[in-house]
PLY file of the C-alpha trace (Angstrom):
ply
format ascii 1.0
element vertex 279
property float x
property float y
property float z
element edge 278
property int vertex1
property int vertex2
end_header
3.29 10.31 -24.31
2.45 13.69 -25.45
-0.89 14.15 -27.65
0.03 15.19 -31.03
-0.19 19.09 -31.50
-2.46 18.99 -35.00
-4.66 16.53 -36.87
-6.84 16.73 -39.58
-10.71 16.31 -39.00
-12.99 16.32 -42.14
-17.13 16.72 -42.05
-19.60 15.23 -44.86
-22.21 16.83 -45.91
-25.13 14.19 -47.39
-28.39 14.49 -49.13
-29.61 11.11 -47.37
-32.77 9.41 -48.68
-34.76 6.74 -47.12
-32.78 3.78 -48.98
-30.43 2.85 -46.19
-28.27 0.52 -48.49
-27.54 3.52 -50.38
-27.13 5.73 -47.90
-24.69 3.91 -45.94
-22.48 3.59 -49.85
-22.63 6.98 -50.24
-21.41 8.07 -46.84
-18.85 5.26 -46.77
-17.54 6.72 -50.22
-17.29 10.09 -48.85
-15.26 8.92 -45.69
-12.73 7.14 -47.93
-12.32 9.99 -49.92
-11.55 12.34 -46.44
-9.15 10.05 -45.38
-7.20 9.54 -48.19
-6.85 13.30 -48.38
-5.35 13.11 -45.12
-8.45 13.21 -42.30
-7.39 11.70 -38.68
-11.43 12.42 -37.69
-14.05 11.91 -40.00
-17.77 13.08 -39.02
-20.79 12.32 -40.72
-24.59 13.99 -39.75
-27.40 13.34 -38.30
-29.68 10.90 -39.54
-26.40 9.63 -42.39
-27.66 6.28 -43.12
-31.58 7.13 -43.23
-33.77 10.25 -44.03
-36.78 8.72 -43.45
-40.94 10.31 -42.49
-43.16 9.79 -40.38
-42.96 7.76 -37.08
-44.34 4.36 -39.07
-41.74 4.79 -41.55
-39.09 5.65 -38.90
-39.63 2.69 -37.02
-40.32 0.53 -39.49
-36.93 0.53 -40.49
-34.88 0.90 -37.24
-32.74 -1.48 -36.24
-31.61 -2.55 -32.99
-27.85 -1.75 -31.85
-26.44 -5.28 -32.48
-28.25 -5.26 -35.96
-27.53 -1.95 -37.31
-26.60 -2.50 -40.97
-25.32 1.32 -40.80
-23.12 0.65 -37.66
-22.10 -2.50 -38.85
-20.87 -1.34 -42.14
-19.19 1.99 -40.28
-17.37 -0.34 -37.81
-15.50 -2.12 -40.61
-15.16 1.24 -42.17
-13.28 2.70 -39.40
-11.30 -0.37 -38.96
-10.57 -0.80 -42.79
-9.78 3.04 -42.73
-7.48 3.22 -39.82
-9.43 6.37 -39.08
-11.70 7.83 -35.65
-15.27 8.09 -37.28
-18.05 9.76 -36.33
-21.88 8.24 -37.17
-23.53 11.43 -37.35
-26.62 9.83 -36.11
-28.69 6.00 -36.52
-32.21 5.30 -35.49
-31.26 2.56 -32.88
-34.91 0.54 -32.09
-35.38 0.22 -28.58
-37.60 -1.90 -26.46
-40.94 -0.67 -26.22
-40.88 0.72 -29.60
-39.54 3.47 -29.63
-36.22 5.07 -31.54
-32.73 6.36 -30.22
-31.67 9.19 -32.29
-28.11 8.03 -31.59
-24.43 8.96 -32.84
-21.72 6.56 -31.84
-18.02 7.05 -32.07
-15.52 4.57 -33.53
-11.99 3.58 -33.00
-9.28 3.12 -35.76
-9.70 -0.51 -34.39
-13.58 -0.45 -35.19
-14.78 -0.51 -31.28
-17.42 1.64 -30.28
-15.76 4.43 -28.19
-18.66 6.15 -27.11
-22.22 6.59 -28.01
-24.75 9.79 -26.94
-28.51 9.61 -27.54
-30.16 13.00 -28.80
-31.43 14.93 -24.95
-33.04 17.94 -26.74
-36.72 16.93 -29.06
-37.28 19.16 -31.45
-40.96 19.58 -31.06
-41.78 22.87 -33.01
-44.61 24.42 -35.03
-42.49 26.53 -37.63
-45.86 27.82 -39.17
-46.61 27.29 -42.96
-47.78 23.57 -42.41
-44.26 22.99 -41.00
-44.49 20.93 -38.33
-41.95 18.24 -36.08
-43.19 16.83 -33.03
-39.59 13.87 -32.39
-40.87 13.18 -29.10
-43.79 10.71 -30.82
-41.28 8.92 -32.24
-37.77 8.83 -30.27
-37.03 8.86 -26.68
-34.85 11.71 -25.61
-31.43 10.77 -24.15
-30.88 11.64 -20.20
-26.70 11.69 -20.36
-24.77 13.82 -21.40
-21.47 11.97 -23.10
-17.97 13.27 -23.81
-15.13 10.87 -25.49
-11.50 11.01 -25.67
-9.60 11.07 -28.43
-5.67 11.51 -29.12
-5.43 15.34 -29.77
-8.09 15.97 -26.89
-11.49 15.39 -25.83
-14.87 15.29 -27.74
-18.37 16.48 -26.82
-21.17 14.87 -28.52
-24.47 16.13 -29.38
-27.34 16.03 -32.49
-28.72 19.10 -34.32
-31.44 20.54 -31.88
-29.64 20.40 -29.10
-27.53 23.15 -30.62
-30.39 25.67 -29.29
-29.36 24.59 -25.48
-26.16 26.64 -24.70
-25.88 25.01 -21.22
-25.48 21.25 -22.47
-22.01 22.83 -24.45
-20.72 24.71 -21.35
-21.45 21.45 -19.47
-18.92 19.33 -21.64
-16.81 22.11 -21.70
-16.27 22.16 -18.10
-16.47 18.59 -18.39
-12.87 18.86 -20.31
-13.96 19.13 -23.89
-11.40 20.71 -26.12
-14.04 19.86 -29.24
-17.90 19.51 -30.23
-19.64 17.72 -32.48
-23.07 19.08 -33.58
-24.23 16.36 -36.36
-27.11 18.25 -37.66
-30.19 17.86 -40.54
-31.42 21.64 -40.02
-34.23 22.45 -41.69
-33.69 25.38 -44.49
-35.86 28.25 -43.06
-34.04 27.88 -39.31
-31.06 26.89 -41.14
-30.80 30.40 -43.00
-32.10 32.57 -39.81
-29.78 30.39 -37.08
-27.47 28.17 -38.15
-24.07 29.90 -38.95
-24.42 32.31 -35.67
-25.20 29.70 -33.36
-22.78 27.19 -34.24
-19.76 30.64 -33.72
-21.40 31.38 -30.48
-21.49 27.63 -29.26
-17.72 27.99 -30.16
-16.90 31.01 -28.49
-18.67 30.61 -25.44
-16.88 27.57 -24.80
-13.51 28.03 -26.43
-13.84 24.40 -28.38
-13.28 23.67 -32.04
-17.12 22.80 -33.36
-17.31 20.30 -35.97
-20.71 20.33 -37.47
-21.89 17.85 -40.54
-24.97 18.20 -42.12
-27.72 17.22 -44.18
-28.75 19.39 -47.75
-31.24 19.60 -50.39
-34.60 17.87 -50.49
-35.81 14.63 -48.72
-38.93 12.44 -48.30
-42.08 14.19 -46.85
-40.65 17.17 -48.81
-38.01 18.05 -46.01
-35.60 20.70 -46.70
-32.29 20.84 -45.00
-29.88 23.62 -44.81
-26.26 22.28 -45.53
-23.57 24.31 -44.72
-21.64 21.76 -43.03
-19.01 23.79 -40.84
-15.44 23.82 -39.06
-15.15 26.41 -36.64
-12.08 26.94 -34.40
-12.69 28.50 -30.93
-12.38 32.34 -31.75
-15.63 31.90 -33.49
-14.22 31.98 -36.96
-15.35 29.99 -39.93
-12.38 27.52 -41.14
-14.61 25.73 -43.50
-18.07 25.88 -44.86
-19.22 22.91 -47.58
-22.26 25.44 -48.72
-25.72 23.57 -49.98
-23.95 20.93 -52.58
-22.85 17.54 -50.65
-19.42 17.18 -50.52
-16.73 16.67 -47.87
-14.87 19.65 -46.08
-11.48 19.45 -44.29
-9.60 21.45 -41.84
-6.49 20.77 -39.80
-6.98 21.28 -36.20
-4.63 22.99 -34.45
-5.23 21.61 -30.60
-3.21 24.67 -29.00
-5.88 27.23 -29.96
-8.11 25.78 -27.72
-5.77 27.04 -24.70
-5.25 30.42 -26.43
-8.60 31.45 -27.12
-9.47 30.20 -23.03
-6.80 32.72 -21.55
-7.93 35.58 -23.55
-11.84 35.02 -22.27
-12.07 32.76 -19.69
-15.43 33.36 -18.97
-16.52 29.83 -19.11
-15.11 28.63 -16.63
-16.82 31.07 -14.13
-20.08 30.13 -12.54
-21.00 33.54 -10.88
-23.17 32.74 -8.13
-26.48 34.97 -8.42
-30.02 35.52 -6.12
-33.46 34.12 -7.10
-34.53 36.26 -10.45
-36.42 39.11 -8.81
-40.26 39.87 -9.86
-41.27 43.27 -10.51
0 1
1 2
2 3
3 4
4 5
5 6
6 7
7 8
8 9
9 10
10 11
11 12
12 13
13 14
14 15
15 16
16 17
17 18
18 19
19 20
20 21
21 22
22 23
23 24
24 25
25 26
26 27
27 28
28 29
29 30
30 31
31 32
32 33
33 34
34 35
35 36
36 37
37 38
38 39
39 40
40 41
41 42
42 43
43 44
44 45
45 46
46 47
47 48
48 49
49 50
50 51
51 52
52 53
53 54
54 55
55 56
56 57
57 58
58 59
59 60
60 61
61 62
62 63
63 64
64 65
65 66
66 67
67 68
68 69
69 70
70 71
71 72
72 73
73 74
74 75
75 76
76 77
77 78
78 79
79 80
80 81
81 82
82 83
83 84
84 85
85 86
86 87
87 88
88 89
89 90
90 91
91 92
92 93
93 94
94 95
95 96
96 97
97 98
98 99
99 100
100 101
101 102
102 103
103 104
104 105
105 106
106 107
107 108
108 109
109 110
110 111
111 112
112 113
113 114
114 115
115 116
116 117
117 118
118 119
119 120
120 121
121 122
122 123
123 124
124 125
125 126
126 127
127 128
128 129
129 130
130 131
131 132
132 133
133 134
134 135
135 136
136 137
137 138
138 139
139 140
140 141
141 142
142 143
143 144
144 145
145 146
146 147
147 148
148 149
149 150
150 151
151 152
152 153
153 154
154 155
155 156
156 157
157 158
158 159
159 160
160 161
161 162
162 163
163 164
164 165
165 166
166 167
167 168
168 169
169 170
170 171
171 172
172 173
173 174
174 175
175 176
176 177
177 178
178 179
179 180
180 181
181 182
182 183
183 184
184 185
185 186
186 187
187 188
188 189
189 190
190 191
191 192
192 193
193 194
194 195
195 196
196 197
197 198
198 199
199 200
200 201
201 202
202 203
203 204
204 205
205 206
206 207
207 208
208 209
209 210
210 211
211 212
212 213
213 214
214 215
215 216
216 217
217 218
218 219
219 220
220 221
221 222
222 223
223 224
224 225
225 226
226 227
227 228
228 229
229 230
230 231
231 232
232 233
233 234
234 235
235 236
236 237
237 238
238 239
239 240
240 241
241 242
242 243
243 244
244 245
245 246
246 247
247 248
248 249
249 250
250 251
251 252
252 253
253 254
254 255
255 256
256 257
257 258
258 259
259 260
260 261
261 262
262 263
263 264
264 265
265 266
266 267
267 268
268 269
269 270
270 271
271 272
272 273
273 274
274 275
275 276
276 277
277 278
């Protein structure tokens, strides 16, 4: 059977707090919403069903995989929807203490499909008393994870690992034909970073790049960027939700995946070079 030629994939954008009962409502609300306008793939962001400080706070209110009230509640959403959904991200409690920032992806039928763990930390001193050090409270994911769906395949990963160009030429060559990039960017990087690395991460690889996101203000004072995007794999903007939440849709047109690989093919090279040499 031939995979259908377009679909319609639709990204939330969420100003999560840390009330995870509300959270998951709100995001739940959304997704209904996208897919009775029509959406065959709906994608949530990072960190969807909790927005929470501090590594107490964080794993004080993790939950382990088989307890997750978020994944629980998106399971029977995706089942109840008919729909493939995206979990943006859940902190998953591991043993030892420590937190998966994990996304998972979900059937029509409500089964986990696939489920990626957050590889890159985001361990930075942005100056001005802003300061994220992830590492203290999540362990970083070793593997990277692609998933099929019926219009093609999809590469997972969270926010951060945005900055990492090789993981998304990895699942490209890996057979990706889309990427997800979940993300709760923080405003200042947001503004400098955001729009022209998501278009590069799309053009380098020749993949659509579905990226929902976080906006406005959240505990601890956090401010995330918004501007959850749709890009198809010329680089160019098909949606953009701006810094309101809301829900953005675009159809997908699979075949531009091919076309924009056979005018610049370069990913698929691996030019084989010396050591770097020292001056």
């Amino acid at each position: 059977m031939s995979k259908p030629a377009t679909f319609k994939a639709a990204c939330l954008q969420v100003n999560a707090s840390t009330d995870m009962a509300d959270n998951i409502a709100v995001a739940s609300d959304m997704a209904r919403r996208a897919a009775k306008d029509g959406a065959d793939l709906v994608l949530m962001p990072e960190n969807v069903s909790m927005m929470e400080w501090g590594r107490f706070n964080v794993t004080a209110k993790a939950m382990t995989e088989e307890r997750h009230a978020a994944l629980i509640a998106f399971r029977a959403l995706a089942k109840d929807l008919g729909v493939w959904l995206h979990c943006g991200s859940l902190a998953v409690l591991l043993p030892g203490g420590k937190v998966a920032n994990r996304s998972y992806v979900l059937g029509p039928d409500g089964a986990v499909a696939a489920h990626y763990d957050k590889i890159h930390m985001f361990d930075v001193d942005l100056g001005n008393g802003e300061r994220y050090m992830e590492s203290g409270t999540f362990a970083a994911g070793t593997q990277a994870v692609a998933v099929g769906l019926p219009w093609g395949c999809l590469g997972l990963t969270i926010c951060y690992d945005l900055r990492f160009p090789h993981l998304f030429r990895h699942l490209a060559q890996a057979g990706a034909d889309f990427l997800t990039v979940p993300a709760a960017f923080t405003s200042g990087t947001g503004e400098a970073h955001w729009h022209v690395l998501l278009r590069a991460r799309a053009i380098e690889t020749g993949c659509f790049v579905f990226a929902p996101a976080q906006t406005g203000i959240h505990a601890g004072d956090r401010k995330t960027f918004g501007h959850a995007l749709i890009i198809n794999p010329w680089g160019e903007i098909l949606a953009d939700a701006g810094t309101e939440p809301g829900i953005i849709i675009a159809t997908i047109d699979v075949a531009e995946v091919a076309r924009a690989r056979a005018r610049i093919p370069a990913f698929r090279l691996n030019a084989a070079f010396s050591p770097v040499v020292r001056g």
